[in-house]
C-alpha positions as CSV (number, residue, x, y, z in Angstrom):
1,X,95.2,79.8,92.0
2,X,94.3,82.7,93.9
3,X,95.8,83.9,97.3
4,X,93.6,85.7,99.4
5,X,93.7,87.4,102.7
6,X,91.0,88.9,105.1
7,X,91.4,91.0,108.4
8,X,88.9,93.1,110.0
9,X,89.9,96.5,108.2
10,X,89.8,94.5,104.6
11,X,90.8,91.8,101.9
12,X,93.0,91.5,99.1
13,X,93.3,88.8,96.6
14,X,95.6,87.9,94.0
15,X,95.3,85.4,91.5
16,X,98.1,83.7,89.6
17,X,96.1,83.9,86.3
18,X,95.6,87.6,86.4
19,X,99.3,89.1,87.7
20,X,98.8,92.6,86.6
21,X,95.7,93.4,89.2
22,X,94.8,92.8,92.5
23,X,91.4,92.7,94.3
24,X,91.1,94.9,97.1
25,X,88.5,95.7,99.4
26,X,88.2,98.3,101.9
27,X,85.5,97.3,104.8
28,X,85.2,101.2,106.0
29,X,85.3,103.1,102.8
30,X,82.6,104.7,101.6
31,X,78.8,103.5,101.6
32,X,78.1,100.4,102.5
33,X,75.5,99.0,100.6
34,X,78.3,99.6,97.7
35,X,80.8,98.0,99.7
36,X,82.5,95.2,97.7
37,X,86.1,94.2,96.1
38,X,87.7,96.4,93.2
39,X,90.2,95.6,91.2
40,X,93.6,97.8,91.0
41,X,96.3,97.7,88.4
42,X,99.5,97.2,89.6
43,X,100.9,98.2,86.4
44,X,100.6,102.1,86.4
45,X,103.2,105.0,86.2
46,X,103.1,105.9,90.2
47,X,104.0,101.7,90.7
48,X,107.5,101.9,92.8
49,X,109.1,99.3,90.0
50,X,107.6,101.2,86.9
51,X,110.9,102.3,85.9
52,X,111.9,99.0,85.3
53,X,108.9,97.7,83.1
54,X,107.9,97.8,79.6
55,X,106.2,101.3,78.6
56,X,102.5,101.8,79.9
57,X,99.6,99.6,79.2
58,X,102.3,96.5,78.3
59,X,101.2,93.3,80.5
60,X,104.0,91.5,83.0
61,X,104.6,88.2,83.1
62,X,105.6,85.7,86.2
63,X,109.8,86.2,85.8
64,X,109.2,90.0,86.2
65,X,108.1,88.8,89.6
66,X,111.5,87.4,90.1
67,X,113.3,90.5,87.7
68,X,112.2,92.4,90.5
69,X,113.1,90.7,93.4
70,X,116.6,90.6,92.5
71,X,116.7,94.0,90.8
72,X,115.5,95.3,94.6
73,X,117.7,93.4,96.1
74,X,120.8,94.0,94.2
75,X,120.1,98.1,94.3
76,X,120.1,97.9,97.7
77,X,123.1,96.3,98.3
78,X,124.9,98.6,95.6
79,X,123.3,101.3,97.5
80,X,123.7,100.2,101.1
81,X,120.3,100.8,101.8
82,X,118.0,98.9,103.6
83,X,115.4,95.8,101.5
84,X,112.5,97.5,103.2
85,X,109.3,98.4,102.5
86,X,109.8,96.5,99.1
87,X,111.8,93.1,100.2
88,X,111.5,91.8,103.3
89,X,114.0,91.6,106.3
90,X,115.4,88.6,108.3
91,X,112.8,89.8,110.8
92,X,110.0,89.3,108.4
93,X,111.3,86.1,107.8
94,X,111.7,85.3,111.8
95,X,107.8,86.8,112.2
96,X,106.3,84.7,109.2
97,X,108.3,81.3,110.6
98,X,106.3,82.1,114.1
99,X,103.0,82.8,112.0
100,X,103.6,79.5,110.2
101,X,104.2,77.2,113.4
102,X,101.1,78.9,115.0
103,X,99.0,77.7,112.3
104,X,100.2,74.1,112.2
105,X,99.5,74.4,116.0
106,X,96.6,75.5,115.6
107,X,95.7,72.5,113.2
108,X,97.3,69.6,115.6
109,X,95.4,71.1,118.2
110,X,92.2,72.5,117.0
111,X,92.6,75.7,119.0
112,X,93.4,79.6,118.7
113,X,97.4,80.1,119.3
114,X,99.0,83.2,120.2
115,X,101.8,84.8,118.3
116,X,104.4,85.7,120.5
117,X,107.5,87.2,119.1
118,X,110.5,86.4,121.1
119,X,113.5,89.3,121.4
């Protein structure tokens, strides 16, 4: 399965069978006529979790996924620090439950729906 996402500055894709990599393109980069997806490892040395991986050039499995979630989560509460950039918030939470009823919405209804964030 692969999860992909497109906006008007880019894509990224990322596909369950190939967890050490993602597909990026950048619309504005460079020439165009080269324009097109390339594929980044997520498992090199300047990789925010590295310190917590296997030595270089060692693949990751799906429960590092999770490893790491709870590794972040955990440091941050030993630390009292905040979740963020890494783990998300309650108010990332809030934003992607809007996102969500927008786009079942926007299904019932067959029509664009605005996102509005309420305070």
């Amino acid at each position: 399965m692969t999860l992909e996402i497109n906006g008007s500055k880019g894509s990224i894709a990322f596909d369950l069978e190939k967890l050490n990599s993602l597909q990026v393109y950048f619309r504005e980069e460079g020439n165009p006529k080269l324009h097109g997806f390339r594929e980044v490892l997520v498992t090199e040395s300047d990789h925010p979790f590295y310190s917590v991986w296997w030595p270089h050039g060692h693949i990751l499995g799906w429960e590092h996924a999770h490893i790491h979630e709870i590794n972040h989560f955990l440091s941050a509460i030993a630390k009292d620090e905040s979740v963020e950039p890494y783990g998300a918030t309650f108010e990332d939470g809030y934003k992607a439950a809007v996102i969500c009823d927008a786009i079942l919405a926007s299904a019932e209804t067959r029509s664009e729906q605005r996102i509005v964030y309420e305070q």
